[in-house]
N, C-alpha and C positions, 0 to 999 in steps of 0.2 A: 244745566240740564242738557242730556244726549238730543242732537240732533233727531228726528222720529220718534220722541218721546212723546207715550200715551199715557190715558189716565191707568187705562189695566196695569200699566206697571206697577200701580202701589200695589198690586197683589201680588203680583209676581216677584218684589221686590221684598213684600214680605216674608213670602212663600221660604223665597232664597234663605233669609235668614235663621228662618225656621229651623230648615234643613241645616244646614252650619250648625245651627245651637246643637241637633240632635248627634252631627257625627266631629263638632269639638274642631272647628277650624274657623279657627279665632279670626284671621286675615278677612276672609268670606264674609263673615256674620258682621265684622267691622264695615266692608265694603254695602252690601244690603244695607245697614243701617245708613249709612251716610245716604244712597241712595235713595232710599222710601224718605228721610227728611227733604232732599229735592222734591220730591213726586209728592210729599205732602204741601209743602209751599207751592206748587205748580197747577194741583188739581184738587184741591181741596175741595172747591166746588162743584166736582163730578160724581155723580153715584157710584161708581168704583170706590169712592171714600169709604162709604159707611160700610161696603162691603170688606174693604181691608181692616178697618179698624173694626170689624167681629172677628176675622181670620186671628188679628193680632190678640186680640184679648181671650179669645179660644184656644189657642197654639202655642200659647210663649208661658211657661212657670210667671206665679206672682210675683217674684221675687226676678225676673228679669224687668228691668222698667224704660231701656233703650228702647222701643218704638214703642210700647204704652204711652211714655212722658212725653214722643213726640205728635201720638195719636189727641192725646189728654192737652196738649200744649196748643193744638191745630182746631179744638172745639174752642179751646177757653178765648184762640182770638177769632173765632166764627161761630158765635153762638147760635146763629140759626143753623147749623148744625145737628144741634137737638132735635130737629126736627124731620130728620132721615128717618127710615123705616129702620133700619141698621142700628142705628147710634140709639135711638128712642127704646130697641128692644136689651142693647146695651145696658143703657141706665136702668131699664127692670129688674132685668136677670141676671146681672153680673153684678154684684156689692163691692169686688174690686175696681170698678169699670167708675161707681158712679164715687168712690171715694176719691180714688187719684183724678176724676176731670175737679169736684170741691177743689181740691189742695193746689192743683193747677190754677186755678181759677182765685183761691185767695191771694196766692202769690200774686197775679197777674195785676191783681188790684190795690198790690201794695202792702199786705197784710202780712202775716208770721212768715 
């Protein structure tokens, strides 16, 4: 993790990625991802999380799964997590959101 590194980064971090995916600069969008998974092991427990992780699951195609799986991956080992205003409106409204944390989550426990 960068010297000066904040929790806002996971937004911004995702944000980056975002951008990359829309203008196809693969280098970029590789970098961001590696990034936001530091920023998610660092600040998982900051409310800039649950804000990033609606960014991520609103902004990135279903079929991109590089920070969903790492979003999906960061609940399954911090399950009070669920319990963000963010994450909680997540598992309502997004059917992608609350499938892949499941699958995450069976995996986590050993399962298929």
């Amino acid at each position: 993790m960068a010297p000066g590194a904040h929790a806002a980064d996971l937004l911004t971090h995702a944000r980056m990625y975002a951008i990359a995916d829309r203008l196809l600069v693969t280098g970029l969008k590789a970098l961001a991802a590696a990034e936001f998974r530091l920023a998610c092991l660092h600040f998982w427990k900051e409310p800039e999380f649950g804000l990033a992780a609606e960014y991520v699951f609103l902004s990135t195609p279903d079929e991109d799964k590089s920070l969903r799986s790492l979003v999906c991956k960061t609940i399954a080992e911090h399950s009070e997590l669920v319990k963000d205003e963010k994450v909680d409106y997540l598992l309502k409204e997004h059917k992608g959101f609350a499938y892949d944390l499941l699958q995450e989550k069976v995996v986590k426990m050993g399962g298929v």
